[in-house]
N, C-alpha and C positions, 0 to 999 in steps of 0.2 A: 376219148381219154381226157385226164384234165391236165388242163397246161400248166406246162413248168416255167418255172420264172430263168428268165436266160441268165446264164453263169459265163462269165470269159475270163479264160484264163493264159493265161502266155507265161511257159516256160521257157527260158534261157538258159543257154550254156556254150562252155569249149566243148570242144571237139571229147567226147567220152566222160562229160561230168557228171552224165546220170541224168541230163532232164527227161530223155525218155522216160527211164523209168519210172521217175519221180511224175510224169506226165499219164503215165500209165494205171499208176498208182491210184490217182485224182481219178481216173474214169474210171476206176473199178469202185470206187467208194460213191459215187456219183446214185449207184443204185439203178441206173436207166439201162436199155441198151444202149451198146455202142458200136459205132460206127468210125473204123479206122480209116481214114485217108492220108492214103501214099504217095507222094510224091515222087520218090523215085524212081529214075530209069535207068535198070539195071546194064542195059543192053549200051542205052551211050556212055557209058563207064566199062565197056566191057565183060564179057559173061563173067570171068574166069577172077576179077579184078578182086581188090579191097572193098568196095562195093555191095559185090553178089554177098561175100562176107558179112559185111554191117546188116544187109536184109535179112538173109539167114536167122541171124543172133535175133533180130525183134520179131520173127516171124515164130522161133521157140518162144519166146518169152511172154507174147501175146496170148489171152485166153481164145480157145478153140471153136466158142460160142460167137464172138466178135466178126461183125460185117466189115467186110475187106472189100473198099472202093478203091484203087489205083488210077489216081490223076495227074499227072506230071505239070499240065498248063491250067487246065479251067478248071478252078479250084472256085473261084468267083460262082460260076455256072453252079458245080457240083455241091456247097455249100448252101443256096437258095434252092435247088433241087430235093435238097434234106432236110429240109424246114416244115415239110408236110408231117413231119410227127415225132412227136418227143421225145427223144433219144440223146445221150452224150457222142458229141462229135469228134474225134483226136484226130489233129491236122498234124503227122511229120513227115518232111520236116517244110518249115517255110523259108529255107535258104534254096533247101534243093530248087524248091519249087521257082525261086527266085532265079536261080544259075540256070534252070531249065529256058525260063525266057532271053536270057542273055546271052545265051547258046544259039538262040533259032534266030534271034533278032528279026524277028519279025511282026513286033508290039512296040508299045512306047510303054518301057518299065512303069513310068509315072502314072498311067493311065490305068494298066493292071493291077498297081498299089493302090490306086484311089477307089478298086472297084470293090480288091477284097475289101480293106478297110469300111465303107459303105456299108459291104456283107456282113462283115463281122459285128457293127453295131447294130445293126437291123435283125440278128439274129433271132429264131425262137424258143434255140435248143441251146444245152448246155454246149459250149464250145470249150476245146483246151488246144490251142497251138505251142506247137514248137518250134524252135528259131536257134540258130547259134548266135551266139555273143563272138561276134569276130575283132571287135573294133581296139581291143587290148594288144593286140601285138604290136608290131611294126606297120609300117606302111608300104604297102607291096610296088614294086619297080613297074611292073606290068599295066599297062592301062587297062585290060578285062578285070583284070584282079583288082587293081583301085576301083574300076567302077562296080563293082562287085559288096566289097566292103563299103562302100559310099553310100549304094542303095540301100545295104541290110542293114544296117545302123540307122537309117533315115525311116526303114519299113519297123523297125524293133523301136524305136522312140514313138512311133505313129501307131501301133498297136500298142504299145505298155500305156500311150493315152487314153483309149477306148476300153482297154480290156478293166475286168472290176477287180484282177488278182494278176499280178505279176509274181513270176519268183525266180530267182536267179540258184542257177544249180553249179558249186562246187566241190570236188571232190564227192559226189554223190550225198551230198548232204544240200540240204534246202534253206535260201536264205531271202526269206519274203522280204519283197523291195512294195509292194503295195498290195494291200489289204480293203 
């Protein structure tokens, strides 16, 4: 097959802005196969929860043809694993995937961000991560939850530098922050 020139892009958003979609969107116009990778874990959020709900909803809305990888931690790994052939890659989300480590605490954050980040510029394939934009609110009481936000805004500034297309999603509407 002949190679694709790598594309990266990082969608941002609140909580329900549409960068899924608008993430979605991108990989169906892309023209390649794709290959959705999932981050979450339904199970440590509870079967029953808000959760299982949110997966639910992108699992309709996903085309039916699309290759469904479920990663929760080695996303690093699973990203260089899919470099052997030209396909569009959809990472959501990359907070979960963040809380996932911060959960198990059994990595050094800083180490797993340097690895994707590494993956993500070295890529072969069309790449489109998503990410929330958390850093707009308040600043949380909690010590998980500040170092939570701490990392994702430090993991979202260090991808929007690497990546060739940022775009930030409100209200379901798209407002390219780099091009």
């Amino acid at each position: 097959m002949t190679p694709i020139a790598p594309l990266r892009q990082l969608f941002l958003g609140g909580a329900r802005s549409g960068k899924s979609t608008l993430a979605e969107q991108a990989a169906i116009k892309s023209g390649l196969q794709v290959v959705y990778v999932a981050t979450a874990e339904i199970k440590a959020h509870g079967e029953q929860g808000s959760m299982a709900s949110r997966v639910a909803i992108h699992q309709q809305r996903r085309p039916k043809h699309w290759r469904l990888v479920e990663e929760p931690l080695a996303l690093s790994r699973t990203l260089a694993d899919l470099d052997q052939d030209p396909c569009c890659v959809l990472v959501d989300c990359l907070t979960l995937w963040l809380s996932n480590h911060l959960f198990t605490n059994t990595v050094d954050i800083e180490v797993v961000m340097d690895e994707l980040i590494e993956q993500v510029v070295n890529t072969r394939h069309q790449l489109i991560l998503v990410s929330n934009e958390v850093g707009s609110g308040i600043v949380p009481m909690g010590e998980l939850s500040r170092q939570f936000q701490d990392y994702s805004g430090l993991m979202n500034q260090r991808l929007a530098q690497v990546c060739d297309e940022v775009t930030l999603a409100v209200a379901g509407l798209p407002l390219n922050l780099k091009r």
